[in-house]
MIKOLLO-564574 format. One record per residue: residue number from 1; x, y, z of N, C-alpha, C in turn. Coordinates in Angstrom, 1 decimal, padded with zeros to 4 digits. Layout:
# residues N
resi,nc1,nc2,nc3,cac1,cac2,cac3,cc1,cc2,cc3
NUM,X,Y,Z,X,Y,Z,X,Y,Z
...
END
This chain:
# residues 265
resi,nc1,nc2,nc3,cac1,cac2,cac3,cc1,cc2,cc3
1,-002.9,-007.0,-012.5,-002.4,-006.5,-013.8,-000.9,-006.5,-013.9
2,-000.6,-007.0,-014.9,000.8,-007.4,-015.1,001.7,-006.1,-015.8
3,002.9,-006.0,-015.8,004.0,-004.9,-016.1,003.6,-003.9,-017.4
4,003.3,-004.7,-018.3,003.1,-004.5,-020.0,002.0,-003.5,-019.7
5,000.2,-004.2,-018.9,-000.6,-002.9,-018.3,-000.5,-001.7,-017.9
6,000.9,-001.6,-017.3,000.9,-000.4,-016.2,001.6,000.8,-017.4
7,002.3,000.0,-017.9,003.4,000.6,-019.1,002.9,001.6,-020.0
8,001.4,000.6,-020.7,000.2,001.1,-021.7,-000.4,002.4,-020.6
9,-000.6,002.2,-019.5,-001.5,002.9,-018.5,-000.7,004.5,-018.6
10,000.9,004.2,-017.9,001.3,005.7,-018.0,001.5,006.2,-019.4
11,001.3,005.3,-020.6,001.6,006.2,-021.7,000.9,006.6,-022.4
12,-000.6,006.1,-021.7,-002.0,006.9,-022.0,-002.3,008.2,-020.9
13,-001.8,008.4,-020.2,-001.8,009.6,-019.1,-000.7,010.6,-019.6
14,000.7,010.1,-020.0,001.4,011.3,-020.7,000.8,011.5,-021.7
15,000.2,010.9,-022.4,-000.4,011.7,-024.2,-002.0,012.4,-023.8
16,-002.3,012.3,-022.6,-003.9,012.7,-022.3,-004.0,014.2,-021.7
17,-004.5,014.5,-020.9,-004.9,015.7,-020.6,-004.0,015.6,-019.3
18,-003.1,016.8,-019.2,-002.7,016.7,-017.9,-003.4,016.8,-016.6
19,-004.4,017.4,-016.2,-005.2,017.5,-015.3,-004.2,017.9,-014.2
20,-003.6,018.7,-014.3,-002.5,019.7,-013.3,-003.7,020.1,-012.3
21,-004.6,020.6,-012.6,-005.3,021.3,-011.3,-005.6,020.2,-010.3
22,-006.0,018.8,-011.0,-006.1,017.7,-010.2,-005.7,017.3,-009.8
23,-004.3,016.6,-010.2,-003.1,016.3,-009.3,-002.4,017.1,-008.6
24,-002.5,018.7,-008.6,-002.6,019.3,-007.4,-002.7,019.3,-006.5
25,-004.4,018.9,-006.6,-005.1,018.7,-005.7,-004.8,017.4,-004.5
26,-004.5,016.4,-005.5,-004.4,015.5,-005.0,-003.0,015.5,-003.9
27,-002.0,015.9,-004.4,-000.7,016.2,-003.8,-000.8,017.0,-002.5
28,-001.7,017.8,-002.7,-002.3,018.7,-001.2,-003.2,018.0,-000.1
29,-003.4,016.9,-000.5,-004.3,016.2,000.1,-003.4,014.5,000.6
30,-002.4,014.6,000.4,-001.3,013.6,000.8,-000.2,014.6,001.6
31,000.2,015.6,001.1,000.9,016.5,001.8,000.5,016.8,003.1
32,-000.9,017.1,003.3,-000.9,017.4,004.8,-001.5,016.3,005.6
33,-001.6,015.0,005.1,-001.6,014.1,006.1,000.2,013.6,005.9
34,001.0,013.9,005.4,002.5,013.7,005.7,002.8,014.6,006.6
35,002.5,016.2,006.7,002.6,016.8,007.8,001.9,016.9,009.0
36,001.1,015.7,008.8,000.1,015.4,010.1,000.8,014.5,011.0
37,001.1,013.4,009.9,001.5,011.9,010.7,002.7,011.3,010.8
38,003.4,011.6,009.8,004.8,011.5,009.7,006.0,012.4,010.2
39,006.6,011.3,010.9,008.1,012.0,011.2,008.9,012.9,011.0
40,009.7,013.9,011.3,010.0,014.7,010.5,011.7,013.8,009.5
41,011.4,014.1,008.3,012.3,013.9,007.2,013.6,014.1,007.7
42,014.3,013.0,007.2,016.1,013.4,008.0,016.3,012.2,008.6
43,015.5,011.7,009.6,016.1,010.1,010.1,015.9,008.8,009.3
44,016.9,008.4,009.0,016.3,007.2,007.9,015.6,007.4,007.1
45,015.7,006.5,006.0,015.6,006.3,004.6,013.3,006.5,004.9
46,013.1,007.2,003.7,011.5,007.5,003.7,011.2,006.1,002.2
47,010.3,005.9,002.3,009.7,004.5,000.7,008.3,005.6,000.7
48,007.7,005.3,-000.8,006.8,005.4,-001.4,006.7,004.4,-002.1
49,005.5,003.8,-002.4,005.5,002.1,-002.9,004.6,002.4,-004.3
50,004.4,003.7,-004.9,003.8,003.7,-006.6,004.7,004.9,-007.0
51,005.3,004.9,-008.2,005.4,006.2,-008.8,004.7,007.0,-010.1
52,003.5,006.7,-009.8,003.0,006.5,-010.9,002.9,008.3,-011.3
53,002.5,009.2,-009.9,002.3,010.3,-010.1,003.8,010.9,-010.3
54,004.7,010.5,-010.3,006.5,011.3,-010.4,006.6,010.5,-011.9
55,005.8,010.0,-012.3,006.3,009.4,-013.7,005.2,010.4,-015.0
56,004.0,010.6,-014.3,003.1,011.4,-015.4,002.9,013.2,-014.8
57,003.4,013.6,-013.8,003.2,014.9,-012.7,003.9,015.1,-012.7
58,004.2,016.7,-012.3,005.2,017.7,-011.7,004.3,017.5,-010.4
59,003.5,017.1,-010.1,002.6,016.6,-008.7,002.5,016.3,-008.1
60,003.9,015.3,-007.4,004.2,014.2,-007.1,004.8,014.5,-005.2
61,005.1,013.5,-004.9,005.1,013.7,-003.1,007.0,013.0,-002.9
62,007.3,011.8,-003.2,008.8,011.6,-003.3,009.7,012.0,-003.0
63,009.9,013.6,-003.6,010.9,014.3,-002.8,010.6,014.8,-001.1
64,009.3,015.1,-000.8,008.5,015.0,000.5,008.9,014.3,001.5
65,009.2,012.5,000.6,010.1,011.6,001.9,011.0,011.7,002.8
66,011.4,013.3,002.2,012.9,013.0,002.7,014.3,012.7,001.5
67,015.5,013.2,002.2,016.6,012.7,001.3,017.0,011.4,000.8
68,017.2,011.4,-000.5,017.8,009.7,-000.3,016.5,008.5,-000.3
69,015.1,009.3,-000.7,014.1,008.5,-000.4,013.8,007.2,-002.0
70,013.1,006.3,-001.5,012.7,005.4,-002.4,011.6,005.2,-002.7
71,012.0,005.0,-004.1,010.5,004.8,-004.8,010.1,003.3,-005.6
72,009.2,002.7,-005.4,009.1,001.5,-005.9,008.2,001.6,-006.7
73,008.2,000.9,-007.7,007.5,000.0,-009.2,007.0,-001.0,-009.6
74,006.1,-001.7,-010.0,005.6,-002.8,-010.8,006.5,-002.3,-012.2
75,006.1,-001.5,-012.5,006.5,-001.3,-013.9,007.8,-000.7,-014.7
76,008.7,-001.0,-014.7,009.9,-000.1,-015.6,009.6,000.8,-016.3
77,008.8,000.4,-017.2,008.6,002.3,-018.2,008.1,003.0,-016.9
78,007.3,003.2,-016.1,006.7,004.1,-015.0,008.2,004.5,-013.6
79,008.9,003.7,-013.6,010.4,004.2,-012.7,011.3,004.9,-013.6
80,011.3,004.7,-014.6,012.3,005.5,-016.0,011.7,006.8,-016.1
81,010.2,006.4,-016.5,010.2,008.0,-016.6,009.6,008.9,-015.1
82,009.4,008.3,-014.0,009.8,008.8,-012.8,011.3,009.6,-012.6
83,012.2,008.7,-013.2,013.7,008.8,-012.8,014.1,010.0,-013.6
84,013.7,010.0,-014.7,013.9,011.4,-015.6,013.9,012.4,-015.2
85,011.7,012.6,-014.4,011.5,013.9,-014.5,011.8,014.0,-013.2
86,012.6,013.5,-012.1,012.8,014.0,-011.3,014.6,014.3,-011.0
87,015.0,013.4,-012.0,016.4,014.0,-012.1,016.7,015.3,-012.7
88,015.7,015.8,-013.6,015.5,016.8,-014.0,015.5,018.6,-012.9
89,014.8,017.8,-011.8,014.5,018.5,-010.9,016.4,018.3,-009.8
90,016.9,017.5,-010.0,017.8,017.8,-009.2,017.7,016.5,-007.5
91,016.3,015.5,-008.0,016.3,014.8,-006.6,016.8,013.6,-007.0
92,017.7,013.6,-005.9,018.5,012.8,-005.3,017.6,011.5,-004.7
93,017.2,010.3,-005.3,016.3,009.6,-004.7,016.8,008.0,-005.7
94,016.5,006.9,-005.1,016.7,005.5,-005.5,015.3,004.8,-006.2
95,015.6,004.3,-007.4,014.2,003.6,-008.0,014.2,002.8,-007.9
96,013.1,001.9,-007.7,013.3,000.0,-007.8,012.2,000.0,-008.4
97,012.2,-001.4,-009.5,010.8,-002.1,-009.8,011.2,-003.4,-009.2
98,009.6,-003.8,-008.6,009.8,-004.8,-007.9,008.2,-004.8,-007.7
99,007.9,-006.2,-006.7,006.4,-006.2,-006.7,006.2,-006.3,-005.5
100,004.8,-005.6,-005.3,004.5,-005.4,-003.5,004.7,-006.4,-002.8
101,004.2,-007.4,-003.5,004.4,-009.1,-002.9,005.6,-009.8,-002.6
102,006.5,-009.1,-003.2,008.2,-008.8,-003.2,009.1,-008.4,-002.8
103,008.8,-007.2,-001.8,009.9,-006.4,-002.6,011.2,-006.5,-001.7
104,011.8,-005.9,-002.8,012.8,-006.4,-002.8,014.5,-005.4,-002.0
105,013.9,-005.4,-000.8,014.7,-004.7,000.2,014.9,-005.1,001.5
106,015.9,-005.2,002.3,016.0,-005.6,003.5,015.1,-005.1,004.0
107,014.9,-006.4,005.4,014.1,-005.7,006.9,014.5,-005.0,007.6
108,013.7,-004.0,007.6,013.5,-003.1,008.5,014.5,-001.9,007.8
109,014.5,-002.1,006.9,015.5,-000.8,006.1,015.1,000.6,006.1
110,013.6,000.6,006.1,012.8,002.2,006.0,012.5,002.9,007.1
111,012.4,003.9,007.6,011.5,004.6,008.5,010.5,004.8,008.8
112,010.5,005.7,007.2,008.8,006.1,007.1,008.3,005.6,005.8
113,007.1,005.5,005.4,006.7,004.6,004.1,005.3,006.0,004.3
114,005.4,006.1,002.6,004.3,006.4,002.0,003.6,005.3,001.1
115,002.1,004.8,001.7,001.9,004.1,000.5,000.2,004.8,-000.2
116,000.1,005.4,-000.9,-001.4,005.9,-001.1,-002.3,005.1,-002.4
117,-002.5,003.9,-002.2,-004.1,003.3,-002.5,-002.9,002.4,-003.7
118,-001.6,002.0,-002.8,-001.2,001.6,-004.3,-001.6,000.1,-004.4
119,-002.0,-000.7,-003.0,-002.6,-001.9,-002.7,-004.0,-002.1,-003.2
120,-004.6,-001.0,-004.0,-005.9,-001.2,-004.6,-006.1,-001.8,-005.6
121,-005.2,-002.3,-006.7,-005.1,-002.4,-008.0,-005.1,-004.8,-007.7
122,-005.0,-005.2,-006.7,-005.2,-006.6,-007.1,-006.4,-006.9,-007.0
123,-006.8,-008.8,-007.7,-008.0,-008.7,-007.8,-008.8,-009.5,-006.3
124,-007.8,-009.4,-005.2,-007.9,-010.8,-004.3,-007.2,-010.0,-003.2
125,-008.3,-010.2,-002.3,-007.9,-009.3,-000.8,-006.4,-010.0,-000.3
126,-006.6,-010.9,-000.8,-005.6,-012.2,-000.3,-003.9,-011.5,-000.4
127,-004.1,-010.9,-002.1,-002.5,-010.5,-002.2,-002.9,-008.8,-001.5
128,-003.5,-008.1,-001.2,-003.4,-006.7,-000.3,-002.8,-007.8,000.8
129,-003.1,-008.3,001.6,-002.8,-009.0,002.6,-001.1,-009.7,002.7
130,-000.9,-010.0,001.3,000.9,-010.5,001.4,001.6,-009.1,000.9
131,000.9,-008.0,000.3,001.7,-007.4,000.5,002.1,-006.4,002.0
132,001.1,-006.4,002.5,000.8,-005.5,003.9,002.0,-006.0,004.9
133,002.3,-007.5,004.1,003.4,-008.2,005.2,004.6,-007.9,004.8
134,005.0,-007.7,003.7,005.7,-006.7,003.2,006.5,-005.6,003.7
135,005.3,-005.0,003.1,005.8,-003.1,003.6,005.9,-003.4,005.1
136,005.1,-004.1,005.8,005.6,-004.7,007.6,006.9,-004.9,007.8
137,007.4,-005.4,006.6,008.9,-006.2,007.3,009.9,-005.2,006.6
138,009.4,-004.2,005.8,010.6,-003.3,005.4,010.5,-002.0,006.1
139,009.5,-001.8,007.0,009.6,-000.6,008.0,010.2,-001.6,009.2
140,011.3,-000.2,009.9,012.4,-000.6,011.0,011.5,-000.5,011.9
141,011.6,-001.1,012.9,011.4,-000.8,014.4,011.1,000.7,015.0
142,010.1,001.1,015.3,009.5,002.3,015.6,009.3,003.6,014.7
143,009.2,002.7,013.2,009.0,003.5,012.1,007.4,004.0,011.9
144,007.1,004.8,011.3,005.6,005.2,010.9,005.2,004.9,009.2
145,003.9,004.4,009.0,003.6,004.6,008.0,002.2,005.1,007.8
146,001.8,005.8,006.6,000.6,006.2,006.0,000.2,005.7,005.2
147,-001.2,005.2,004.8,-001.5,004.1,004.0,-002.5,004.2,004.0
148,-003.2,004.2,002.5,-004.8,004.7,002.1,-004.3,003.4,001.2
149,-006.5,003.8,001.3,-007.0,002.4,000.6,-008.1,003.1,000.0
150,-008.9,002.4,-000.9,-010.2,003.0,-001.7,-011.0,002.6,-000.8
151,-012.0,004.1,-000.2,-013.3,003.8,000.7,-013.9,003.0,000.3
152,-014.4,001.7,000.4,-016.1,001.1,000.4,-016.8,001.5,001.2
153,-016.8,002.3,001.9,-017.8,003.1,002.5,-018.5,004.6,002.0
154,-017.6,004.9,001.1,-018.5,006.2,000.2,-019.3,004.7,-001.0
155,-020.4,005.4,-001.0,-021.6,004.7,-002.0,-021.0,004.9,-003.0
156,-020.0,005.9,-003.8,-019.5,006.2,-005.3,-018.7,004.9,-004.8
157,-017.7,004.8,-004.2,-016.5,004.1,-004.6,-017.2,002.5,-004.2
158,-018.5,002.6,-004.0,-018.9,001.0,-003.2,-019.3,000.2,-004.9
159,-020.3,001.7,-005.1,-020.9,001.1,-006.5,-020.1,001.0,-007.6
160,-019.2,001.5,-007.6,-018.0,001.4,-008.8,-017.2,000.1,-008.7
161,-016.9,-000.3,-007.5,-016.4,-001.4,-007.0,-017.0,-003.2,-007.0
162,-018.4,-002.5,-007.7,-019.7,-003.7,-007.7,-019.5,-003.9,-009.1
163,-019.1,-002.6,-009.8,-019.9,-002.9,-011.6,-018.6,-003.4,-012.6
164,-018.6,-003.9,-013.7,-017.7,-004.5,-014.2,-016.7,-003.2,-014.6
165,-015.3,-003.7,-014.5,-015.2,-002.2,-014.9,-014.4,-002.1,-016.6
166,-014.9,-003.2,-017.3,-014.6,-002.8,-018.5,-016.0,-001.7,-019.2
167,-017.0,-001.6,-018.3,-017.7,-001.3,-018.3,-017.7,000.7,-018.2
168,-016.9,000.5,-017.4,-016.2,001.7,-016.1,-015.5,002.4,-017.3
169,-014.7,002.0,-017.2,-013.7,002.3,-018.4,-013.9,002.2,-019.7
170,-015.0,001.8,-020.2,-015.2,002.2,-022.1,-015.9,003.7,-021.9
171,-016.4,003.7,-020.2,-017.1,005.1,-020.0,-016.4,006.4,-019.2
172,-015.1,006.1,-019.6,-014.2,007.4,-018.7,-014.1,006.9,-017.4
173,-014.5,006.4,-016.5,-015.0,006.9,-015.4,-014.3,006.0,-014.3
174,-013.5,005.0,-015.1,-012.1,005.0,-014.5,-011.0,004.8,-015.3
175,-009.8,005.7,-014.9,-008.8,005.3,-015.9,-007.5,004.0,-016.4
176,-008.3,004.0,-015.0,-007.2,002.3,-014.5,-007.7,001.3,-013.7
177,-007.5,000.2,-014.1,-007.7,-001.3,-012.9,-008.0,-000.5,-011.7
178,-009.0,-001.0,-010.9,-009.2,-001.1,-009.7,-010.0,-002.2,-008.9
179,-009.3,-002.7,-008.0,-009.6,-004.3,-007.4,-010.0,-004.3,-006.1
180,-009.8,-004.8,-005.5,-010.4,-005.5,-004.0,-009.9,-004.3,-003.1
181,-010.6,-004.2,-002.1,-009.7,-003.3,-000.9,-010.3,-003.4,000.2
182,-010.7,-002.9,001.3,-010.6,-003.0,002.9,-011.8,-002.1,002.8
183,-012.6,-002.6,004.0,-013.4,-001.5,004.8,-012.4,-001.0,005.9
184,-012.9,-000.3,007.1,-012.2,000.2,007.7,-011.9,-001.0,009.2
185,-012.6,-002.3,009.4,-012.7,-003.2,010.2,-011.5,-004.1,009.4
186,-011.6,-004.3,008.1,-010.4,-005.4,007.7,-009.4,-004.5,007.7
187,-009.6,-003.2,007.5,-007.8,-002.7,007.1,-007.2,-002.7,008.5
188,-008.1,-002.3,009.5,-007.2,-002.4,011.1,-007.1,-003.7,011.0
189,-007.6,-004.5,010.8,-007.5,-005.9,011.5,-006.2,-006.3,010.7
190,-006.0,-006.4,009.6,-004.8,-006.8,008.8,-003.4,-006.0,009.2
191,-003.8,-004.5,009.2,-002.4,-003.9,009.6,-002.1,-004.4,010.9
192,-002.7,-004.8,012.1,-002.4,-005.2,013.4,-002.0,-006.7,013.3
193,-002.3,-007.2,012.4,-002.1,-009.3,012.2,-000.8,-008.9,011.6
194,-000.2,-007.8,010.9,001.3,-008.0,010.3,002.2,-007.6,011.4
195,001.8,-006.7,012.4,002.4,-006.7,013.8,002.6,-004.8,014.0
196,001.6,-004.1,013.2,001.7,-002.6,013.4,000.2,-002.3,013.8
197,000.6,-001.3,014.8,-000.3,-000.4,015.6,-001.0,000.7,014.9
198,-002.5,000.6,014.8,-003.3,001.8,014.0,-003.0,002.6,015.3
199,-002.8,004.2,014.7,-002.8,005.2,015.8,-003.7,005.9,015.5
200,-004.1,006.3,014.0,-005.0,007.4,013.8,-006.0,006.7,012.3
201,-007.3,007.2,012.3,-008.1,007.0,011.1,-008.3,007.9,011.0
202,-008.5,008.6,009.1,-009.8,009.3,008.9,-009.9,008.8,007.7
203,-010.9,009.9,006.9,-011.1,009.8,005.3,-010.6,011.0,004.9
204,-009.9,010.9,003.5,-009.6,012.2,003.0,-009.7,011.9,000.9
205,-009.6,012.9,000.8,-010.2,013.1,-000.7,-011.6,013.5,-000.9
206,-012.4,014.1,-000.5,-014.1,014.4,-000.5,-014.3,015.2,-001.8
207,-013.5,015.9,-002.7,-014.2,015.9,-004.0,-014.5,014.6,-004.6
208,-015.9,015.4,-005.5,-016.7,014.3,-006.4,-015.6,014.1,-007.2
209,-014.6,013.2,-007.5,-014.0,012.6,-008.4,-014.1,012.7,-009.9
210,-015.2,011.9,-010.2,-015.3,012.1,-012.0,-015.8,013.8,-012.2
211,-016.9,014.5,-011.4,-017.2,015.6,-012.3,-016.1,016.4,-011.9
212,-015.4,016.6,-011.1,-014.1,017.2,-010.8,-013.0,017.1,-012.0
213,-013.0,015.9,-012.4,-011.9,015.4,-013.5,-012.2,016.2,-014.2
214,-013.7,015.7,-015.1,-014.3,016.7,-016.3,-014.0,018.2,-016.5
215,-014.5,019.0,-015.0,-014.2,020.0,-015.0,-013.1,020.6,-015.4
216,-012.0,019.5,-014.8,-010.8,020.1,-014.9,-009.7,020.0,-016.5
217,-010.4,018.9,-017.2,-010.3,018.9,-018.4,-010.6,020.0,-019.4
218,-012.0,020.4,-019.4,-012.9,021.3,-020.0,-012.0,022.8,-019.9
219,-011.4,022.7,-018.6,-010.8,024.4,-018.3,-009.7,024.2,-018.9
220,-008.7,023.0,-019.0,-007.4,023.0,-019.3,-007.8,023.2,-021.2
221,-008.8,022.3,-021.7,-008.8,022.6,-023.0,-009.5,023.9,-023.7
222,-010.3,024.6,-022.7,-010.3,026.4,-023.4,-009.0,026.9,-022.9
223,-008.6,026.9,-022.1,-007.2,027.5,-021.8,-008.1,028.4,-020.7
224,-008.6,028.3,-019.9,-009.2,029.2,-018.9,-008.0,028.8,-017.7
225,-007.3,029.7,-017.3,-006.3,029.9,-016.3,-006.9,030.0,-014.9
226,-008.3,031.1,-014.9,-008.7,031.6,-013.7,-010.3,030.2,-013.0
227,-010.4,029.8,-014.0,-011.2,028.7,-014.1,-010.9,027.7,-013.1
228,-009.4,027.0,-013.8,-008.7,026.2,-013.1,-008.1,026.5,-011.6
229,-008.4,028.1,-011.5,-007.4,028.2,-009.8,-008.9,028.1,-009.6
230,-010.2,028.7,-009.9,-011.2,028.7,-009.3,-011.4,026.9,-008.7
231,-011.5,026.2,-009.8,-011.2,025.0,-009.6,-010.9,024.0,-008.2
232,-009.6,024.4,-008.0,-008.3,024.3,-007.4,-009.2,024.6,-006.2
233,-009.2,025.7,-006.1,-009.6,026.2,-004.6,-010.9,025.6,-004.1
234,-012.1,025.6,-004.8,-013.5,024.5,-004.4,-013.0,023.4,-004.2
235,-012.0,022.4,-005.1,-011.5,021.4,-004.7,-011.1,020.9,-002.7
236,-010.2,021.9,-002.1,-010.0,022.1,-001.5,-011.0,022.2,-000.3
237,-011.5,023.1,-000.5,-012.8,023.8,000.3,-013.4,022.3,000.4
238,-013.8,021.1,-000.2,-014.5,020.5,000.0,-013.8,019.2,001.1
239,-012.3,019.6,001.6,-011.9,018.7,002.5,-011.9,019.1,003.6
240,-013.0,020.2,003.6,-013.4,020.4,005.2,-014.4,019.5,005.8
241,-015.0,018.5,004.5,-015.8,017.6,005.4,-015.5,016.3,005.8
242,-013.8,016.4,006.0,-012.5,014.9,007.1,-013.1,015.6,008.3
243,-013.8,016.9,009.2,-014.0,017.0,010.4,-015.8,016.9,010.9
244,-016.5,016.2,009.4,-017.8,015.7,009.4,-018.0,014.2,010.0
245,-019.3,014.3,010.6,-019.5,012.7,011.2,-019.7,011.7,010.1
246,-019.7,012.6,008.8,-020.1,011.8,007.4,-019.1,011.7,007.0
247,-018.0,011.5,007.5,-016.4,011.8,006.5,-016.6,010.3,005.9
248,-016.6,009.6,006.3,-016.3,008.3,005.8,-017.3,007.7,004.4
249,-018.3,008.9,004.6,-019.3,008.3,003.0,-018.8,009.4,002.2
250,-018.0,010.5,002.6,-017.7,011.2,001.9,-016.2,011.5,000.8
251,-015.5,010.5,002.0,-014.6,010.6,001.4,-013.6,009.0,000.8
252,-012.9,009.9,-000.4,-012.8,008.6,-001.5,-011.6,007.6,-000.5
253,-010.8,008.3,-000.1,-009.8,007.2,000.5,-009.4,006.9,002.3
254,-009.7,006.0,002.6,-009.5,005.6,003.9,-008.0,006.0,004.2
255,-007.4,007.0,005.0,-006.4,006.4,005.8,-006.1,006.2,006.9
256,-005.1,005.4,007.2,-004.3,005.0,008.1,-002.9,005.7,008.4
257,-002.6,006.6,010.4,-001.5,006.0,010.7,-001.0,004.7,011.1
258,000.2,004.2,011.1,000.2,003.2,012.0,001.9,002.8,012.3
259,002.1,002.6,013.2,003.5,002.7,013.6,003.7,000.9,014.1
260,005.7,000.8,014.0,006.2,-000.5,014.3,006.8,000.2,015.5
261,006.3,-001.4,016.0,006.6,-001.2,017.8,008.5,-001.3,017.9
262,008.8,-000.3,018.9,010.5,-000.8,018.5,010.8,-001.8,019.8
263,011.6,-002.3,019.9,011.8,-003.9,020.1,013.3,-003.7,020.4
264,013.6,-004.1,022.3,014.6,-004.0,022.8,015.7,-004.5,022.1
265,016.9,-004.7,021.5,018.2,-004.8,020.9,018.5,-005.9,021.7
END
């Protein structure tokens, strides 16, 4: 999907329902695999490779990178109004639009990289794959990254992934493009062919996704306050099953640590 797409995309999410309890959620669910797997903040430059949540959320992870961290774009209107609401807030951080297949920063310039599922949106494993070489060559030498992909191994995200999704989307039930992605055999095999080490797997995200949405729509439009923490907190509760032998059908997004080997001078 090309720039004009993504543009229409965030400016149908700022006029929609905020779904704050959701993107909450979701921020709590990236936050503690950043305080699982990631470095501590302070050594070299941190990337995030979507902003799509610092452009429509107060929800967002960016400042998390670290000082001075970067955020990349496909899209201009989606970095502009990233750059707003966070200048707003006082962070100090660098925007680029640029394309995964791209982008457009020296090697080995980054540290640590956040990337969460932003490689899910092509329609051809082919370009996940030139971007992966990528974000490879802009993490330094004994840098870490975190990197989710959309499970095909939960049956929701397998069969969604099967059916057309203009289909998807005349019916809510997705709000945006979603393309090709990895099982958990291609995504190691590809991260290790660009020349980084898997150190850790699991799944995380295990709420039901769409009736979660709904819900969280329905409480924001009565104005139910105690609804939404109720919400919030079930949401949560349900990511106790990343320590199930079923994590992987259960949960929406695969991730990955995986670190660059550092390389005598």
């Amino acid at each position: 999907m090309n720039e004009i797409y993504w543009d229409r995309i965030a400016a149908e999410a700022l006029s929609g329902a905020p779904l704050n309890t959701w993107r909450a959620y979701m921020r709590r669910v990236y936050l503690r695999l950043l305080q699982r797997w990631l470095k501590e903040p302070g050594s070299g430059r941190g990337l995030k490779t979507d902003l799509f949540e610092e452009a429509v959320s107060p929800h967002h992870l960016l400042p998390d990178m670290g000082p001075s961290s970067i955020g990349l774009d496909h899209s201009l209107a989606i970095a502009r109004a990233a750059r707003e609401r966070l200048n707003k807030g006082k962070v100090q951080s660098l925007f680029i639009v640029t394309d995964l297949r791209r982008v457009a920063l020296r090697t080995g310039a980054i540290r640590r990289i956040l990337s969460g599922s932003s490689l899910d949106h092509f329609p051809d494993k082919a370009d996940i794959a030139v971007s992966l070489a990528e974000v490879a060559r802009v993490l330094a030498d004994g840098g870490t990254m975190v990197m989710t992909f959309d499970n095909p191994h939960n049956p929701v995200v397998w069969l969604r992934n099967h059916l057309p999704f203009a289909w998807l989307y005349r019916l809510g039930l997705v709000p945006y493009y979603v393309g090709a992605t990895y099982n958990r055999r291609e995504a190691r095999h590809q991260l290790e062919a660009v020349g980084l080490t898997v150190t850790d797997v699991t799944a995380v995200a295990h709420a039901p996704r769409a009736p979660a949405i709904w819900l969280v729509a329905l409480a924001e439009r009565l104005g139910w306050a105690s609804l939404e923490a109720m919400i919030g907190r079930v949401l949560d509760s349900f990511e106790s099953l990343e320590r199930w032998p079923t994590r992987y059908r259960t949960g929406y997004y695969l991730a990955f640590r995986v670190e660059k080997e550092s390389r005598p001078q």
